[in-house]
N, C-alpha and C positions, 0 to 999 in steps of 0.2 A: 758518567751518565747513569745515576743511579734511580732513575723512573723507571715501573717496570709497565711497557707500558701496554701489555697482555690485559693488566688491570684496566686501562684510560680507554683503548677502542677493543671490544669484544668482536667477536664471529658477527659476521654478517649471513644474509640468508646463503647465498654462496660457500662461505666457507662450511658453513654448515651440511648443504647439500653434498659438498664432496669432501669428503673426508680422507685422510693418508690412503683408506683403503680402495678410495673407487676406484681406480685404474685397472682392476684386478677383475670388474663386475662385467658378466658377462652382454647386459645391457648398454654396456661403455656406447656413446654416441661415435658413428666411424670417423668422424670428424674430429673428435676427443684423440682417439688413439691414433690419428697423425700427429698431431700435435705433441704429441707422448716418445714418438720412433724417431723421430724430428729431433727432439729435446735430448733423449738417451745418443742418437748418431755424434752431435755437435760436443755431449761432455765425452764423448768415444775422442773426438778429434783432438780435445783439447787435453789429451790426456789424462782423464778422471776416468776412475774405477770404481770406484765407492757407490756401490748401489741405492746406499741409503738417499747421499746426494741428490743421485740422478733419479729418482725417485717424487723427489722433495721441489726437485728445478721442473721435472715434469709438472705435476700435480700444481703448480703455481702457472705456471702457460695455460694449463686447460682451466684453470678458476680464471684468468685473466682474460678468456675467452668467451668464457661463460656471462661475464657480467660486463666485457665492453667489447665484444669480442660477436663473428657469426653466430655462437651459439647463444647466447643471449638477446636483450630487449632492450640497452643500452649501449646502443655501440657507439663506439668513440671512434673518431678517425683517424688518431695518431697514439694516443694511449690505448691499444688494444695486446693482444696476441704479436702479432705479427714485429711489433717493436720491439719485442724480448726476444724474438727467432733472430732478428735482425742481427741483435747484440749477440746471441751464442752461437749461430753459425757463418757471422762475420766480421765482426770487429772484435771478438774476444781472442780468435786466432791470432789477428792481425798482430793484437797487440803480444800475446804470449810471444809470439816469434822475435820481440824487443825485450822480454820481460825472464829473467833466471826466476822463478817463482818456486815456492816447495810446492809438496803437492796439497798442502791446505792452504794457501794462496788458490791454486788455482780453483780448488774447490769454494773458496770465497768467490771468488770472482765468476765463478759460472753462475752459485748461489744470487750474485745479488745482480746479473742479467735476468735473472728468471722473477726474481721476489720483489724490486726495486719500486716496483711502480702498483703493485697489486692493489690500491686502493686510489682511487681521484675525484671522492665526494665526500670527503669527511670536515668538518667542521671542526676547528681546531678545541680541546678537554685539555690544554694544559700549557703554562705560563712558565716555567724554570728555566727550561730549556730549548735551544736555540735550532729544532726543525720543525719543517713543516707538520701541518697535519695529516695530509696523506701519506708521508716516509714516517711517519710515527705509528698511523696504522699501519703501514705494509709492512714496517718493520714488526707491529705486532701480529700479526700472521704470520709472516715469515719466523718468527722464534716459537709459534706454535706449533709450525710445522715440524720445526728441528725436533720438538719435545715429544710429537708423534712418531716421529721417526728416528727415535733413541739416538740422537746427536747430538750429546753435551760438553763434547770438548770444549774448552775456553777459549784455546787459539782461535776454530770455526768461532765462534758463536762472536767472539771481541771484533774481530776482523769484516765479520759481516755488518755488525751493531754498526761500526766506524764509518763502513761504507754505503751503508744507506744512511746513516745520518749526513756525513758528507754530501749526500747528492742535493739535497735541498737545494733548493735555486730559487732563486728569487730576482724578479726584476726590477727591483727598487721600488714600490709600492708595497709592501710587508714590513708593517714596522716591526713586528712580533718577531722575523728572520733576519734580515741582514740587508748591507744597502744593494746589491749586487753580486749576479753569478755565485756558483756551487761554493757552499760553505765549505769543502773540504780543503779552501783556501783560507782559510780561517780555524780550520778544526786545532791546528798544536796551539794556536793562542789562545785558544778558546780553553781547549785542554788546558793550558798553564796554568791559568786564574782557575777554574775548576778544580781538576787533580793535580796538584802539584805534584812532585816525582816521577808522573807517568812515563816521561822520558827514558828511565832507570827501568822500566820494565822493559824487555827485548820482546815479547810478542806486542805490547801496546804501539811498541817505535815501527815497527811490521805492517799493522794493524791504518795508522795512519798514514803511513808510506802507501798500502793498500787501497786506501780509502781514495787520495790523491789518485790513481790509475782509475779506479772507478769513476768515479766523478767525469773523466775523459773520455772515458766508453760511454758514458752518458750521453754526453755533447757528440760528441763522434759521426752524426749525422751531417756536420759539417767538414769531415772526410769523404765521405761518399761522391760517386762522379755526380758532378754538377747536375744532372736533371733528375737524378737521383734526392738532391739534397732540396730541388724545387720544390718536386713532389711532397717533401716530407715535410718543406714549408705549408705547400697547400692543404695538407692533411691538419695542421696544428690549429690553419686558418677556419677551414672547415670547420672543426672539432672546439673552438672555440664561442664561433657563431650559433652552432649547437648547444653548447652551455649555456649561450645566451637567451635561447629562443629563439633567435631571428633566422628566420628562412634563407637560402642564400638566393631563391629565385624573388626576394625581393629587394628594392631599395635599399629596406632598414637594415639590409646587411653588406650594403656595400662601402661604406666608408671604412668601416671595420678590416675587411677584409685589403681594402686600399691601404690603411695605415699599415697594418702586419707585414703583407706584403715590401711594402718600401722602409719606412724608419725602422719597423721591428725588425726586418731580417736585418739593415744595416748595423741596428745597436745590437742585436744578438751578434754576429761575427766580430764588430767593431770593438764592442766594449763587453758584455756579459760572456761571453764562450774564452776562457782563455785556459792555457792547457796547466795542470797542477803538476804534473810529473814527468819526468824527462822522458819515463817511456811512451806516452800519450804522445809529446810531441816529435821525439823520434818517429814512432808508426804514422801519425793521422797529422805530422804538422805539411808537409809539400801540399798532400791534396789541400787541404784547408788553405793554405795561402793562395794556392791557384783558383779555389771557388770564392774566396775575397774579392777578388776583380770583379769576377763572374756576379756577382753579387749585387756590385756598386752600379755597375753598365746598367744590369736589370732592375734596380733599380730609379737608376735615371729616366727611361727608359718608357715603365712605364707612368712616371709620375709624367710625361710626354704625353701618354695616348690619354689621361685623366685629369687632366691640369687643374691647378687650383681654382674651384669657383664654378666646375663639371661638377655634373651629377651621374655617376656611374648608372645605369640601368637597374643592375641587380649583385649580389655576390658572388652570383654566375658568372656576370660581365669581366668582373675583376680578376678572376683567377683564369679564365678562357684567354685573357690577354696577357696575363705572367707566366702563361704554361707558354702560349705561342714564343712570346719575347725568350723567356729561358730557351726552350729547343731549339732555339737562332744562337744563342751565348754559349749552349755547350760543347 
């Protein structure tokens, strides 16, 4: 992966605004600094000491908030703040408790619960290489951050690179990405044809091993209990119709919201969500197989109360009757 791509997507006003140092400013927003004690307790649990780190995971939650987040003017319903808490105060445990990891694994892996997602409006500056355009910027903020925050170890820095490029997903509609689900199914063959030898390097074989568990913490919201994982359906749904413009208190956003609902949650469990690494499917595979059913019922279900050839009310309609249906299935 020889792009650098600090060069390709620059600071945004965000990044800019908060720098490695804000955390420190006595004006911090009180909202900022939970978000901060929050972020320090979870890399406390996870076994990370490394202040620089914890430092670096913070100050990436509080930018992530800042721009899709309460404390911003773009909020996103599923890509915000609260996605990244999710991932370090509960599915990164999960998984460490399946996972012998050094302690610069774990510190990857807290690293790229925090950094993974920090960008979701970028317009894709570059053709070589096989991620998206958001994981290219966040990963480019994310290595500015390490740079601020004098962390140039190779191990850190390969190990993170690996696992946000890994995450890329794509649901078959990106010809630029791949036909389906997290690339990090794909990354050693992709590697092959790229760097040949990589294999021979023992932190790069780490690194991709790494990247795989990542990738699964990603998805991992299809471990969560079932009305947990509804919700976090309806958040994407939201958060999508939002990108779109479309109001969900109107029509023009109920078909939308009707398909995500039904075919998208099925082909997301059915076909794109599959687990890359044995530790992934150790921790998050049972729940995930029981919210599989869970899925298909609700499903059914409501393609029942909306039948083909209905014209749902609004995108209110749609989700007010997949929350009901869910809270019946869980």
């Amino acid at each position: 992966m020889p792009i650098d791509y600090r060069l390709v997507y620059p600071a945004d006003a965000v990044e800019q605004a908060v720098p490695i140092g804000a955390l420190s400013s006595p004006s911090l927003d009180p909202g900022a600094a939970t978000y901060a004690h929050r972020v320090a307790r979870a890399c406390e649990r996870a076994g990370i000491g490394n202040a620089a780190v914890i430092h670096v995971a913070s100050v990436a939650v509080v930018r992530m908030a800042m721009r899709y987040g309460p404390l911003g003017k773009d909020g996103h319903a599923y890509h915000n703040q609260d996605h990244l808490l999710e991932l370090l105060e509960d599915k990164l445990p999960a998984l460490l408790a399946h996972a012998g990891l050094t302690t610069i694994g774990r510190e990857a892996l807290a690293l790229f619960c925090a950094c993974h997602d920090l960008r979701q409006r970028e317009a894709r500056r570059h053709d070589d290489e096989p991620i998206g355009a958001n994981e290219a910027a966040s990963l480019a903020e994310t290595e500015r951050l390490l740079d601020a925050a004098g962390l140039s170890g190779t191990a850190l820095r390969m190990m993170l690179r690996f696992a946000i490029v890994g995450s890329t997903f794509a649901a078959g509609n990106d010809e630029n990405v791949q036909s389906q689900g997290a690339f990090a199914h794909r990354l050693a063959g992709w590697l092959d044809g790229s760097q040949p030898g990589w294999r021979d390097d023992p932190i790069a074989a780490e690194a991709e091993h790494l990247a795989r568990m990542a990738a699964d913490i990603d998805t991992s919201n299809v471990a969560s209990p079932y009305i947990d994982f509804a919700q976090s359906a309806v958040a994407l749904a939201t958060e999508i119709q939002y990108r779109a413009g479309r109001a969900l208190d109107t029509a023009e956003s109920a078909a939308g919201c009707l398909g995500f609902l039904t075919e998208g949650q099925e082909r997301y469990v059915f076909a794109l969500q599959r687990f890359a690494s044995r530790e992934g499917r150790a921790t998050f595979g049972a729940q995930r197989d029981a919210n599989a059913a869970r899925v298909r019922e609700t499903g059914r279900r409501l393609r029942e109360r909306f039948p083909a050839g209905s014209s749902p009310s609004s995108g209110h309609a749609v989700i007010n009757a997949f929350r009901e249906i869910a809270a019946e299935a869980h």
